[in-house]
C-alpha positions, 0 to 999 in steps of 0.5 A: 355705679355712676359718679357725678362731679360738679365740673363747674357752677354750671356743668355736671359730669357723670362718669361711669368708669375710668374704661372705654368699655362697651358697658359705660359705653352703653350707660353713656347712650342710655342716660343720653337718650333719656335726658334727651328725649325727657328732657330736664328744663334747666339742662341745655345740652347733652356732651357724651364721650367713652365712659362720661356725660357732660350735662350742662345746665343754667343754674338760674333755672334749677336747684342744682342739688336737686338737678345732680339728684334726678340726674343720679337717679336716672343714672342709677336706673338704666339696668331695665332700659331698653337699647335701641339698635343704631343704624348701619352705615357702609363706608366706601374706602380706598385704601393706601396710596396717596390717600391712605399714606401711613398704610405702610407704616401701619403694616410695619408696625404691627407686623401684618401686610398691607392686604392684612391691614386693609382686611382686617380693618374692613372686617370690622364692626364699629359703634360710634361712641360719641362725635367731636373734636371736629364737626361730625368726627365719628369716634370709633370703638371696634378697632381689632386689636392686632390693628393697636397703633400709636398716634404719629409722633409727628401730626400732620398740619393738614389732613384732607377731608374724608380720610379714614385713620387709626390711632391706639384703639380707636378708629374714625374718619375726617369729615373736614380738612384740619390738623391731626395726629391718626394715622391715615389708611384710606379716603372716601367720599362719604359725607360725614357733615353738611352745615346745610343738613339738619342735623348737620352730621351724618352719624351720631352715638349708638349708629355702626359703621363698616367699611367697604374697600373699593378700587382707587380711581382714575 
């Protein structure tokens, strides 16, 4: 069951669970892409994450009683609604190195070698969950578990653009330079964002990810 929160006079939040699950995570994608492609007039745009969908709306243009109405109808309808298979993306990585400095780290604590790391990070299979924090930043659901490592006591104040990290169950990549706490593993070249694109990010929620190791260059 969905529940719906009056966010601000302005926002609605649908939450449909407090877990990261693949089921809300699949509700979240549905209720994303029906309010998308049908749109509401009053809802301007669309925010999904893990298990929650930010619906922002001009209160001027609706009765707001009657938008968290539909909205909840909708959200209490997606049972028949069919998914629609995202596309598959494979991600070049090199990994360790300069590139990926926290592989060692990576390795000690979960008790694996660096070539188990990279093996069982590059034998996965990812679902983007929903994009954010950065521009075009793929949140990443998939992660093994025996991969589970917390977030750097320490963040970085600069990570370069293209490096590939884990922190706790996630998995995602850094299209652009900026702060950040993940623990970084690998690089690649692929571009996840480009202002000049429409639309500007290369993935969105429901595509899937593999990475493919590759040998570091000259």
């Amino acid at each position: 069951m969905a529940r719906l929160v009056n966010a601000s006079d302005r926002t609605l939040l649908v939450a449909f669970d407090d877990e990261a699950g693949a089921a809300s995570g699949r509700d979240v994608r549905l209720l994303h892409e029906w309010l998308r492609d049908d749109p509401l007039d009053s809802v301007i745009d669309l925010h999904p994450a893990y298990a929650t969908l930010l619906i922002r709306y001009d209160p001027l243009r609706c009765d707001p009683e009657a938008l968290a109405s539909e909205i909840g109808r909708r959200a209490a309808s997606l049972a028949g609604r069919p998914v629609r298979e995202g596309r598959l993306f494979e991600i070049p990585v090199r990994y360790g190195g300069e590139v990926g400095p926290d592989l060692g780290l990576v390795a000690s604590t979960t008790g694996l070698r660096e070539d188990e790391v990279v093996a069982a990070h590059a034998g996965a299979a990812y679902d983007v969950r929903f994009v954010g924090f950065l521009p075009g930043f793929p949140y990443l659901a998939g992660l093994p578990d025996r991969l589970k490592t917390p977030r750097r006591e320490r963040p970085r104040t600069a990570v370069a653009a293209g490096s590939v990290a884990i922190a706790g169950t996630q998995a995602g990549v850094y299209p652009i330079r900026s702060p950040g706490g993940w623990n970084v593993i690998g690089s690649t070249d692929f571009v996840l964002f480009d202002p000049t694109r429409e639309p500007a990010a290369t993935l969105a929620p429901g595509d899937r990810v593999r990475f493919v190791p590759v040998e570091h260059g000259p």
